[in-house]
C-alpha positions as CSV (number, residue, x, y, z in Angstrom):
1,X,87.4,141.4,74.9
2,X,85.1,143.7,76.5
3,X,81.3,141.9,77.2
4,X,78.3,143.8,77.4
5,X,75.0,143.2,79.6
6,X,71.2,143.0,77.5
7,X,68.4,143.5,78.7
8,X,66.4,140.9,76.7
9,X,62.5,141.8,77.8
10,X,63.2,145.6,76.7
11,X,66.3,145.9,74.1
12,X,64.6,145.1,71.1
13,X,68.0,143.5,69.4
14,X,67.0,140.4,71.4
15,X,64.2,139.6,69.7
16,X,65.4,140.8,66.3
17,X,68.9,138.1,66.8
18,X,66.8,135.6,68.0
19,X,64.2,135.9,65.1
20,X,67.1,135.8,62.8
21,X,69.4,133.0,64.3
22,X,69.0,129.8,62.9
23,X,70.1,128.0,66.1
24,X,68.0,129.8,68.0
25,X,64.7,127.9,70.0
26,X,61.2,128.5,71.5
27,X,62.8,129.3,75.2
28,X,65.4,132.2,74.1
29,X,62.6,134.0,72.7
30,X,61.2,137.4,74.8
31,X,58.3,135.6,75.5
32,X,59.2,132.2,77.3
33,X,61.5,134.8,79.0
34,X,59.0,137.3,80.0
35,X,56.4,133.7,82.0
36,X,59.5,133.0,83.6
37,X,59.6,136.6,85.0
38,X,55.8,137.0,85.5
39,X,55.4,133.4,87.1
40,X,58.9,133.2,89.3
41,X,60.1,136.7,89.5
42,X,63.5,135.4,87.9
43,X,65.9,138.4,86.2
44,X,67.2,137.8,82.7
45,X,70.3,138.6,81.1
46,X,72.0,138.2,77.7
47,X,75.7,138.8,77.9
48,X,77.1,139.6,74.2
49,X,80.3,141.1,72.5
50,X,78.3,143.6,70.9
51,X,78.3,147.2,72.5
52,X,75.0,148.9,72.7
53,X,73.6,150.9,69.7
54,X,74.7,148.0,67.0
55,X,72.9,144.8,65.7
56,X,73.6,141.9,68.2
57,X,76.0,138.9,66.8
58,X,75.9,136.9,69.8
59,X,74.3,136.3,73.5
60,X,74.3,133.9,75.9
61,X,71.0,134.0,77.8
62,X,70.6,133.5,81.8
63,X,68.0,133.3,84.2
64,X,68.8,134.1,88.1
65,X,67.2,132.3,90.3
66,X,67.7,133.3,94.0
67,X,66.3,130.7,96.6
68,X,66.7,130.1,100.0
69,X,66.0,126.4,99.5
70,X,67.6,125.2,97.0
71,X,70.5,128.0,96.6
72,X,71.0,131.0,94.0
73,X,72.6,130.2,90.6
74,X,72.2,131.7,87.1
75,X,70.6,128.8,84.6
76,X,70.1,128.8,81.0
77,X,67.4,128.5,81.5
78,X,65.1,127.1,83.8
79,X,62.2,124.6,82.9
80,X,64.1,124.8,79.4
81,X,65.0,121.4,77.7
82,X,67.8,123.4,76.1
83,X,69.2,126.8,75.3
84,X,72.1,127.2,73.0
85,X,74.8,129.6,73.6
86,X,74.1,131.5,70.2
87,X,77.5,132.4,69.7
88,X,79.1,132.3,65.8
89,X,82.5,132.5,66.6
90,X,84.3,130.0,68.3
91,X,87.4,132.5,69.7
92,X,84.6,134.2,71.2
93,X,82.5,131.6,73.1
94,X,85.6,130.8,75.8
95,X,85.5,134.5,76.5
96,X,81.8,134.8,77.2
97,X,82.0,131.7,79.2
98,X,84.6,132.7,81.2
99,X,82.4,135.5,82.1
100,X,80.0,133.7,83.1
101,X,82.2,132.0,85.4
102,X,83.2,135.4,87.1
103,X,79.3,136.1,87.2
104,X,79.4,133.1,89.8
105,X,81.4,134.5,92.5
106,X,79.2,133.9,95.4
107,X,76.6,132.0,93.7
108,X,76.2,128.2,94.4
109,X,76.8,127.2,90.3
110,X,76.0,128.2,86.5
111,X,74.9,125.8,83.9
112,X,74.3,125.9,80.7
113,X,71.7,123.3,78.7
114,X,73.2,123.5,75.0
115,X,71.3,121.1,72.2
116,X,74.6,121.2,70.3
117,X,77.8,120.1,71.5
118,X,80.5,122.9,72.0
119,X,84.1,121.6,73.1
120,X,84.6,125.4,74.1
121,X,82.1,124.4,77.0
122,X,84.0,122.1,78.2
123,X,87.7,124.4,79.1
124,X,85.4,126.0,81.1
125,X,82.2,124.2,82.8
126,X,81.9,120.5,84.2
127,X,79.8,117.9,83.0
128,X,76.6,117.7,85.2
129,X,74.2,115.7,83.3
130,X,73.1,113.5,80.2
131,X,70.0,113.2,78.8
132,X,68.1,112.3,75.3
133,X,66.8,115.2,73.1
134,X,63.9,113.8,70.5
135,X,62.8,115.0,67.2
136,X,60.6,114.0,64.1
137,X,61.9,115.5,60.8
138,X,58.9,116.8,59.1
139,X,60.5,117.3,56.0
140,X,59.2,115.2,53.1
141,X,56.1,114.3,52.3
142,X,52.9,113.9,55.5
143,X,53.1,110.1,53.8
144,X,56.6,109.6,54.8
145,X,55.8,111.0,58.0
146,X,53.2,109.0,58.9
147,X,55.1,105.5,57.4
148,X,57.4,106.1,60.6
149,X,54.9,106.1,63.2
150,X,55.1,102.7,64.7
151,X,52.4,100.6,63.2
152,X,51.7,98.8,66.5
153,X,52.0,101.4,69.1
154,X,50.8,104.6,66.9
155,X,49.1,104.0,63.7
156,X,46.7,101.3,64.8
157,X,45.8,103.9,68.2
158,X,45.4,106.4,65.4
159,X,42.7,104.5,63.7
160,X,41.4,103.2,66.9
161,X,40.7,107.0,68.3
162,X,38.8,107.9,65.2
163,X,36.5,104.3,65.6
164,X,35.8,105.4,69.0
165,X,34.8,108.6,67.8
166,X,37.2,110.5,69.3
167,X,36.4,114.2,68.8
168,X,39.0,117.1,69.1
169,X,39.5,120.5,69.5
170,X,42.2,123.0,68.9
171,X,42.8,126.8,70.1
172,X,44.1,128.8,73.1
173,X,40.2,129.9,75.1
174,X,40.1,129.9,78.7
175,X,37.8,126.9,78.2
176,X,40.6,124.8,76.7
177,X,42.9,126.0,79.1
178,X,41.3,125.0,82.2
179,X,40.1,121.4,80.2
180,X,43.9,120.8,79.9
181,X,44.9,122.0,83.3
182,X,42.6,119.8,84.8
183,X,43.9,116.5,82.6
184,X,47.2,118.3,83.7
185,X,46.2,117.8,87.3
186,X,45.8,113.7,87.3
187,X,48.9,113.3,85.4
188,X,51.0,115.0,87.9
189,X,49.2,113.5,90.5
190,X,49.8,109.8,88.9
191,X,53.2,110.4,88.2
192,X,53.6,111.8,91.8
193,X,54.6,115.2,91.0
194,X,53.7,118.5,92.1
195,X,51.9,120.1,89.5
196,X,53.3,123.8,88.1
197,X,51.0,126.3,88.9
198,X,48.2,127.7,86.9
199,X,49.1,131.0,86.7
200,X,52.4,129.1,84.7
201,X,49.8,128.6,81.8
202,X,48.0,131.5,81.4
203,X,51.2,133.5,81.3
204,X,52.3,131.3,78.6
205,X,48.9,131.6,76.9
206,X,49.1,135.2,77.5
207,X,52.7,135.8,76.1
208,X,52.6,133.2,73.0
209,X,49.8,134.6,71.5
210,X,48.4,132.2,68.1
211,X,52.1,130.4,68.9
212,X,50.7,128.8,70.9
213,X,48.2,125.7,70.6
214,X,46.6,123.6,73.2
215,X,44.7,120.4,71.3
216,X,42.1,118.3,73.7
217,X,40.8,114.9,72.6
218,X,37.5,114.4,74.0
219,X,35.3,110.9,74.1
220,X,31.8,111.8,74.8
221,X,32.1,115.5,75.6
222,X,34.5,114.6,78.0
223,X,38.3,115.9,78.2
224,X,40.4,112.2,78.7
225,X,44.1,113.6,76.4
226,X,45.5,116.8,76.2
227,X,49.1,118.3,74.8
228,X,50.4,122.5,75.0
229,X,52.5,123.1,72.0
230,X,54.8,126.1,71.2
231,X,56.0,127.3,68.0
232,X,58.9,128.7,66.9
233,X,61.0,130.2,63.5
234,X,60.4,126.8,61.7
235,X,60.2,124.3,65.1
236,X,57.2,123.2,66.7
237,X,57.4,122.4,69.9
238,X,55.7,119.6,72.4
239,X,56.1,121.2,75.8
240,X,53.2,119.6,77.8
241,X,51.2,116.5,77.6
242,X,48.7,115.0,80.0
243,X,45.9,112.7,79.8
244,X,43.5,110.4,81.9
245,X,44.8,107.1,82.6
246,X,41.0,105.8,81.9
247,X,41.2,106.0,78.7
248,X,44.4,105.1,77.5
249,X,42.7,102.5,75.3
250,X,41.2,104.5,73.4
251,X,44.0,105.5,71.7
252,X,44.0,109.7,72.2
253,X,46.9,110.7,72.9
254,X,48.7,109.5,69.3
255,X,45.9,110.9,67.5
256,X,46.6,114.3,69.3
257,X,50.2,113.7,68.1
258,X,49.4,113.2,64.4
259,X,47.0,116.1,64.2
260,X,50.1,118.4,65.8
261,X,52.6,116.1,62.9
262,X,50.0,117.4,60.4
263,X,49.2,120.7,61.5
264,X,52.9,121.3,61.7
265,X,53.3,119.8,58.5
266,X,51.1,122.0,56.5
267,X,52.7,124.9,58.3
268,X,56.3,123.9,56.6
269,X,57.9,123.5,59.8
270,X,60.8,121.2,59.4
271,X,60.8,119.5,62.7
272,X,59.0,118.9,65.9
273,X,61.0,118.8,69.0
274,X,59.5,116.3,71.4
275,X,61.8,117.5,74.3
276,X,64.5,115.5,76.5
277,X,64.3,112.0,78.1
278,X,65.7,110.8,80.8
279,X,67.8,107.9,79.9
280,X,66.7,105.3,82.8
281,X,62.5,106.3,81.7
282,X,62.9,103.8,79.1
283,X,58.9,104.0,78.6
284,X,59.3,107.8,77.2
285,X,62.0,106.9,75.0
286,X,60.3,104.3,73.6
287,X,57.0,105.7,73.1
288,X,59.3,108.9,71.1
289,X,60.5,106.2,69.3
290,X,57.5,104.7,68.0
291,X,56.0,108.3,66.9
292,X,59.1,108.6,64.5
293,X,61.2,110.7,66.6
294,X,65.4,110.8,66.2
295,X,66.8,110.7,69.2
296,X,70.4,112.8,70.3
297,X,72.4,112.6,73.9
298,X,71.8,116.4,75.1
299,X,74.3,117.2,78.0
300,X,74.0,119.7,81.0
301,X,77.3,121.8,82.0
302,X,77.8,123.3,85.6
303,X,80.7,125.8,86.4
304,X,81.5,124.2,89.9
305,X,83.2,121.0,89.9
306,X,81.3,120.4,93.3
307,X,78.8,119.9,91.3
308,X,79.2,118.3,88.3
309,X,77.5,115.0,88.8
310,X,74.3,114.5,89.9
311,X,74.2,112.8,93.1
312,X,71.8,110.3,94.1
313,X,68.9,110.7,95.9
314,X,66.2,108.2,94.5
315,X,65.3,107.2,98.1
316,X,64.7,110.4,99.0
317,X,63.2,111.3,95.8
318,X,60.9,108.0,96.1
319,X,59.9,109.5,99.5
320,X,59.1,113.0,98.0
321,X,56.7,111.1,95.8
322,X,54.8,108.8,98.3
323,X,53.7,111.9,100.1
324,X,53.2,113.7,97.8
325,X,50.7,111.2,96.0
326,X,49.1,111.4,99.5
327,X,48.1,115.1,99.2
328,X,44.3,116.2,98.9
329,X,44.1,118.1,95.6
330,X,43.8,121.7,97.4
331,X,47.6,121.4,99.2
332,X,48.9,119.0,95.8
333,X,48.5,122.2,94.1
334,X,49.8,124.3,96.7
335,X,52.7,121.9,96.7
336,X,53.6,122.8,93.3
337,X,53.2,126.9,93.6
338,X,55.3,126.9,96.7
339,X,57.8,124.2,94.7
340,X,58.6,125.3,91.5
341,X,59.7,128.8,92.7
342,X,62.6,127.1,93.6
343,X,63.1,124.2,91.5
344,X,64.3,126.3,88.2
């Protein structure tokens, strides 16, 4: 079977077959593909059965990234909590894959991030590793939504952010941009991470046009919760949340989540996706699971059996994150521009 190279930023048929594909998310699309271009230089690709000049019925998008650090390998795709192989037909799924797999002569691996399993995957790629994908059905009434927010952990927040007079706003201006970045800033910082650079945000502002939101909960004129969401075919998506750890009594950051549940809501959007979980951060899965969310095991694929488990590096990560924590702000966010580049 003969396979065929896309460009997805300038053939048009990308856009029009993601548009169209019901399994199709928020990080296939032209736009999350063109940030990671603008922000990281990486080169896309779609491979596809379908020869130029006719409607596209399948495509597998990838993202080369080409680091001296950290090695070169193709991803689909980077900073993506998944990417499905949009391919119909089975038969024609181990072809592409295999591919793939003679794309990676020379490189150090490829993996692939699907949300849905495909045994196809595994004749061909190596389990690398396992996660939690979370998401609250939106369809039914906002009533039924709202019934399976945790009572303790959401509803009663939700009730105490409006007694506090919690006040918030909703839009894509520079001014909301920089409010969040900032809030963006101390989470990073308390979580010990560098924090992605702000030219990462504008581009996605930039590229997402109105599908994109960014909703900041301010107590006294000041900024203390934040969240980025995208939006896509009938999905919203949480991608970023950040907030001041100040004022986590207050209750913010569930009403931020209820007004995104309602906005989506009266949108007809049928779910939003709440991204992946680590299965050891068992304080993320549970606050997902107290604002409603259904949680399903993702799993990540690499093509080299070299390296198809994760190895483990927590003391080395734990030391990462002591130093980092250590960094005055100017070199934390130089940390994260110099890091990221490499870390898709």
């Amino acid at each position: 079977m003969p396979v065929y190279e896309v460009d997805p930023l300038n053939d048009s048929r990308w856009a029009t077959f993601v548009s169209q594909h019901p399994r199709s998310s928020v990080f296939h699309t032209p736009q999350w593909l063109e940030v990671l271009a603008r922000t990281y230089k990486y080169q896309v690709q779609v491979l596809t059965s379908s020869p130029t000049g006719v409607p596209l019925k399948d495509g597998i998008v990838l993202s080369k990234v080409s680091s001296w650090l950290t090695g070169t390998r193709l991803v689909s795709l980077p900073f993506s909590d998944h990417c499905e192989p949009l391919v119909g037909d089975p038969a024609l799924l181990p072809e592409l894959l295999l591919e793939i797999e003679r794309k990676a002569t020379g490189l150090r691996f490829v993996e692939l991030r699907p949300r849905f399993e495909q045994p196809a995957i595994e004749s061909v790629f190596h389990p690398h590793s396992e996660y939690f994908l979370h998401s609250v059905d939106l369809r039914g009434s906002l009533d039924t939504v709202y019934s399976r927010l945790h009572k303790d952990g959401v509803q009663r927040k939700i009730r105490r952010a409006d007694n506090e007079n919690v006040i918030l706003s909703q839009g894509r201006s520079p001014e909301l941009l920089h409010q969040f970045y900032g809030l963006q800033l101390k989470t990073r910082r308390r979580h010990q991470i560098p924090p992605q650079p702000f030219v990462w945000f504008q581009n996605l502002l930039n590229c997402f046009d109105d599908r994109l939101s960014i909703y900041v909960a301010n107590l006294n004129n000041q900024p203390i919760a934040s969240i980025l969401s995208l939006r896509h075919n009938e999905s919203m998506v949480y991608k970023y949340g950040c907030s001041d750890e100040k004022f986590h009594n207050v209750g913010a950051m569930p009403r931020l989540f209820w007004q995104l549940f309602q906005d989506a809501h009266a949108q007809k959007l049928k779910e939003v996706d709440l991204g992946r979980s680590e299965p050891d951060n068992t304080g993320l899965i549970r606050f997902k699971d107290h604002l409603g969310a259904t949680k399903t095991p993702i799993r990540y694929w690499r093509s080299s059996p070299a390296h198809s488990r994760r190895t483990n590096g927590s003391h080395a990560r734990a030391l990462t994150k002591n130093i980092v924590s250590r960094l005055p702000n100017p070199i934390f966010q130089l940390a994260g521009r110099l890091f990221y580049r490499h870390a898709g």
